[in-house]
N, C-alpha and C positions, 0 to 999 in steps of 0.2 A: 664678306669679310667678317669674322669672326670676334666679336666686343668681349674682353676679360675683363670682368669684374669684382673678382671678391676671392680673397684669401680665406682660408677655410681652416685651417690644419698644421700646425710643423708635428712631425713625429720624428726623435732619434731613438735609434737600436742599433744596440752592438750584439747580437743576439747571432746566433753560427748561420741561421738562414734568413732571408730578410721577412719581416712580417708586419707590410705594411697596410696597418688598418683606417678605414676612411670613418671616421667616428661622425654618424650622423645624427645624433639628438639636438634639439632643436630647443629655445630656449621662450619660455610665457614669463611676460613683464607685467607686475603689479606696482602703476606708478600714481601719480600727481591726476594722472586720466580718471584712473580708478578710485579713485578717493581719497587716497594718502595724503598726508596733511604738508609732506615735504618730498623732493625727490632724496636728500640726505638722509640714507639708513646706514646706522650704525651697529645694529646688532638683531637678531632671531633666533630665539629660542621656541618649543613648541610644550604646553603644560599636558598633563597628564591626559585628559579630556580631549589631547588631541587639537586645539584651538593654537594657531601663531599669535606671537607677542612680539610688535616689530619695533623698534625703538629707532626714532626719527628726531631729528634737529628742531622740531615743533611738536612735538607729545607723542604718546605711548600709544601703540593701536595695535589692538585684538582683533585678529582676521580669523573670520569660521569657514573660510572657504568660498564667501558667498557674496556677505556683507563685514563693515568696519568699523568698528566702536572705538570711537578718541578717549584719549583719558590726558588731563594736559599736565602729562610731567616731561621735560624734554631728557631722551634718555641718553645716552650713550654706552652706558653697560648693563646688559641684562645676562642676568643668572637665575635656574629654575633649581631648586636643592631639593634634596631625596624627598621629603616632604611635600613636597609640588607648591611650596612659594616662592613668589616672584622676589629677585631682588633685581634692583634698579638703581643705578648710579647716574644723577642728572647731570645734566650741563653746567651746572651753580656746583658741582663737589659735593651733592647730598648724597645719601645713601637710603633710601626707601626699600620697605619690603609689603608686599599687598599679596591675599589672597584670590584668588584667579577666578575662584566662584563667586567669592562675595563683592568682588572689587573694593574690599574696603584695604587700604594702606597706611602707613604708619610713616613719619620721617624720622631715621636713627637719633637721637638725641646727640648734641655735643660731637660730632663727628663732621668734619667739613673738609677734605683732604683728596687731593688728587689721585685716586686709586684707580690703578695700571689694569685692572681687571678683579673678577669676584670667582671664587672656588668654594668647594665643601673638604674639610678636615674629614678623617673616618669618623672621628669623633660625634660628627655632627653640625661642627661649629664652621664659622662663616669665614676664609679667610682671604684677608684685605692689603693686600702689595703695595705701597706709597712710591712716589718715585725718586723719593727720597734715602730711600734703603730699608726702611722701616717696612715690618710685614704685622698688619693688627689680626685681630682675630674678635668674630661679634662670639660670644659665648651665648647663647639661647637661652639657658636657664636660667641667668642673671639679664638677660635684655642689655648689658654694656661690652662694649668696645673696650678690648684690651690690649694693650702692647704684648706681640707675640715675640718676634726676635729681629736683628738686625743684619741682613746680609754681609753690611760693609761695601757696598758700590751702589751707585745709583741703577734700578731697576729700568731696563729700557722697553719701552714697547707700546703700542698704541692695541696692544688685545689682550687676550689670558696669556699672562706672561708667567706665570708662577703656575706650573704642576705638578699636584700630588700624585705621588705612584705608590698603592696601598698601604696608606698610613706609614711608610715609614721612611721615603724621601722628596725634599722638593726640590724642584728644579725652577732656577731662577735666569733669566736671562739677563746679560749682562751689558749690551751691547759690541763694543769690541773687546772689551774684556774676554770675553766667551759664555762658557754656561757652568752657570754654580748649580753646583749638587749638595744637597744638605741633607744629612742625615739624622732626623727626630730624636733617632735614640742616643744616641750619643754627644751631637750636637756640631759634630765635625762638618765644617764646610770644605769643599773641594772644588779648585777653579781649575775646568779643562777649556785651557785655550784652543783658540781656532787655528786650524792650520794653516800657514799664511805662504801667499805665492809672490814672486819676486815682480813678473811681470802685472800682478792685480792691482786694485786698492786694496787697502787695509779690512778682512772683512769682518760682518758685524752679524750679530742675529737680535732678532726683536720678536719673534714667537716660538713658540716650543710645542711639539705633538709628541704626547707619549702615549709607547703604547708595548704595551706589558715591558721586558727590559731596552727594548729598542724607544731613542729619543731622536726625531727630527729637530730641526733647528734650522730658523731661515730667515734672510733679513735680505743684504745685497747678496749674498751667496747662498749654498744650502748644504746641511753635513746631518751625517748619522751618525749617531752618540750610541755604543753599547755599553750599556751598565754592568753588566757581567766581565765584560773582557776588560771595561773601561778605557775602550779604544774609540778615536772620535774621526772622520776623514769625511773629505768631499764626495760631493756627486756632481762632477763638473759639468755634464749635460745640463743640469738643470739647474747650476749656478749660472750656466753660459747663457739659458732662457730668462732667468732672472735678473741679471747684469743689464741687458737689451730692452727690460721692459718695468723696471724699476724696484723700488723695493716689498720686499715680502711682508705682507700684512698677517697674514691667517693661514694655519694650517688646519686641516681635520681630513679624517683620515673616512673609506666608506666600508661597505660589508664586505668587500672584495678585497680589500688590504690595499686600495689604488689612495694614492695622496694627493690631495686637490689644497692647491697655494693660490691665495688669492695675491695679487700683485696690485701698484698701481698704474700698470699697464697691462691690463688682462688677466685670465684665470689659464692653470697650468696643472695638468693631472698628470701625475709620475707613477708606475706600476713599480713596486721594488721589487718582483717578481719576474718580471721578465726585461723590466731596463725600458720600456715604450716611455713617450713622455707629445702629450697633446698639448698644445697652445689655443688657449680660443680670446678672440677676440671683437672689439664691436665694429659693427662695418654698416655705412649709412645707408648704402647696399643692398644690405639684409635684412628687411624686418624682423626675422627668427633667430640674429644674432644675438650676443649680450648687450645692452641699453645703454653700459658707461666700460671702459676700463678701469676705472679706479676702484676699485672693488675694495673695501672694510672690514668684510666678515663673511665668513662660510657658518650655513649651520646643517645638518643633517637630520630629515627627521622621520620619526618611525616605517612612513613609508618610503622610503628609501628617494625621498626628491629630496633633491639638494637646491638651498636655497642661497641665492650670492646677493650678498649687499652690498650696492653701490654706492658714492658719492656723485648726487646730481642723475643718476638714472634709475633710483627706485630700486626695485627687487625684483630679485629673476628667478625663475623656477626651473629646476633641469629636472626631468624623470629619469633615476639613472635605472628604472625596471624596463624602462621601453628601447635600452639601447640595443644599435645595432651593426655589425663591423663586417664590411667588406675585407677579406684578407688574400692581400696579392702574395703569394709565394715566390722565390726565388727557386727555378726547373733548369736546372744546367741542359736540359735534352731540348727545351725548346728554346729557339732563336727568339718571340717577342717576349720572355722572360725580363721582368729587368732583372741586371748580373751583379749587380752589389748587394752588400749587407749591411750597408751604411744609408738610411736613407735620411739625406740633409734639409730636403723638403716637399714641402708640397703646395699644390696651386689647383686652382679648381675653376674652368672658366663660367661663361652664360649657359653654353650647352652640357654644363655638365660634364666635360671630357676633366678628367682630372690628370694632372700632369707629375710627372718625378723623377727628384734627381736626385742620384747617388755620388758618393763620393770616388767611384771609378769612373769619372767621366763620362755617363749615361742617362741619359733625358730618357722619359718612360711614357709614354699617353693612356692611359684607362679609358675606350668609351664605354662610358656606365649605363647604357641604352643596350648594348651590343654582348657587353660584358668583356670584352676582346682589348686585349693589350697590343702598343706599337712601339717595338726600342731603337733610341737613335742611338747609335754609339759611330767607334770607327769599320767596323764591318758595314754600318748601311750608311756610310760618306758624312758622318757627324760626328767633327773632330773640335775637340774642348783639347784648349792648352794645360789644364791642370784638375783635380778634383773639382765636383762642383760642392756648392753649401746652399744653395736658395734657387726659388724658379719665382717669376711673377709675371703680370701681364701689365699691358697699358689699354687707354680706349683705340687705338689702333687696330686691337688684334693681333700685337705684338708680341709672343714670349720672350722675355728676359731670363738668363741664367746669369747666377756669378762665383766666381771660384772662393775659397777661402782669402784671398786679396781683397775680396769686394771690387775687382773691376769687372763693370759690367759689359756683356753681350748679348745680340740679338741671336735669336735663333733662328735661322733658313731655312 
């Protein structure tokens, strides 16, 4: 009898032929084991020298790769600006900035204020989002904190909520309000609301990823903002991932233009190039899965590893240079083809046989040993009453499918 144990994968594609890839990188945990002074990290940044700066619920710590140097400020937002200093927003509302060589740090004067996240002006100068409405700004050459401008709505977000796009607009998230764009020069704010669906909740965004005129935007749902066209719409695949596995914490984007959304149920990579979209999640199952789903921050760094911060599971390290994608094609000439182009999911048991269903009623087997695909449909006596959406297993050796209803069936 055959033991399923561990979900591995959702990928959807609306893509003309199906292209479904089995994303095997494997995830290294730097936790509580390893030295870390808390499993609570809030934020990763990486300095010039190449050295991480992890910011935890119980102080600051400098990882060389090897070994771990505490520093006890408790952080929860770090910012590295052109100049390669640290800035650090602690758990008490301070605002610290320290050089990364010398480790010698500074605490801002007179500044004690809930600040939604830290960014760089082109200018140079240090800007400070309140979540109050108020956006400051540390000026460097005078060393004080000035009142820079006032949105007019409370600023929502628990990351870098506020993005600069070359000096001369920012983008402020608004929660259900939508996303305000404000223009420097002129000083014009502009609220483009979310587009809102009759059968959803009301949706909201709490981070923002820009990247040249294109703005993501994600919180319980997820939408794409063009600055040019200034046209804003969903991407419901990956609202529908979002919706099921909670709210969106963190975007950041990688060298291949793929968008990785940290959730507080899981991490979710969307390709806006070809429409795929991975779910990964922690499975107790797995020791090379993710450590926690609550994930807090993404950070990306020169060498292309992406590092995800959890709540309560430490820090995870993905190498996105050693990835590697199995890709089943859809072949109308042969029969173990699977025959959709819709794939709703995926299951992956003990032996490795990875399993898939399409939205035209079609269960798929992969033995990844063999390399050899087996498709159940109604041609070989496996008849599904409607689309399927999900496949999983039990300790039985049971596959499960179930349609877009969510009633479930065994498969024979």
């Amino acid at each position: 009898m055959i033991k399923y144990y561990y979900l591995i994968v959702l990928l959807i594609t609306f893509s003309t032929e199906l292209n479904a890839q089995i994303f095997e990188n494997r995830f290294e945990k730097l936790t509580v084991k390893q030295g870390l002074p808390s499993s609570n990290i809030f934020e990763v940044v990486q300095d010039k020298k190449g050295f991480l700066w992890i910011g935890t619920s119980k102080g600051l710590v400098r990882f060389d790769g090897i070994g771990l140097k505490m520093f006890p400020i408790p952080s929860e937002k770090l910012f590295l600006d052109n100049e390669g200093i640290l800035w650090i927003k602690s758990r008490k509302n301070a605002l610290v900035y320290m050089d990364p060589e010398s480790f010698v740090y500074h605490e801002v004067e007179n500044f004690k204020l809930p600040v939604t996240g830290i960014s760089q002006t082109a200018d140079g100068n240090i800007l400070l989002p309140v979540i109050d409405g108020n956006i400051y700004k540390y000026d460097k050459t005078t060393g004080e904190v000035k009142y820079f401008v006032n949105v007019g709505q409370k600023i929502i977000g628990n990351s870098q909520v506020v993005k600069e796009n070359h000096g001369a607009t920012i983008y402020v998230a608004l929660g259900s309000l939508g996303l305000m764009e404000l223009d420097l020069k002129t000083g014009k704010k502009n609220i483009i609301p979310l587009p809102a669906s009759k059968d959803k909740a009301m949706p909201t965004i709490q981070t923002i990823l820009v990247s040249d005129s294109i703005v993501y935007v994600a919180g319980n749902s997820f939408f794409k903002y063009n600055s040019r066209s200034k046209k804003i719409y969903e991407i419901p695949e990956v609202s529908r991932l979002i919706e099921n596995t909670g709210q969106a914490n963190n975007l950041i984007n990688d060298k291949e233009g793929n968008v990785w959304i940290g959730t507080g149920k899981g991490l979710i990579n969307y390709n806006p190039a070809n429409g795929n979209i991975f779910k990964f999640i922690s499975l107790d199952t797995d020791s090379k899965s993710l450590s926690s789903d609550n994930i807090s921050s993404l950070f990306l760094d020169k060498s292309n590893i992406l590092w995800i911060s959890t709540i309560k599971g430490g820090l995870n390290k993905l190498d996105l240079n050693a990835k590697r994608f199995k890709v089943l094609m859809v072949n109308k000439n042969k029969s173990d083809s699977p025959s959709g182009n819709f794939v709703s999911g995926i299951y992956a048991d003990s032996k490795d046989n990875v399993w898939i269903v399409t939205a035209n009623k079609t269960l798929t087997r992969w033995i990844r040993n063999e390399d050899r695909l087996i498709s159940y449909n109604q041609q070989s006596g496996f008849k599904a009453n409607s689309d399927l959406a999900f496949v999983t297993g039990d300790s039985l050796g049971n596959i499960w499918i179930g349609p877009w209803l969510w009633t479930l069936h065994k498969a024979t």
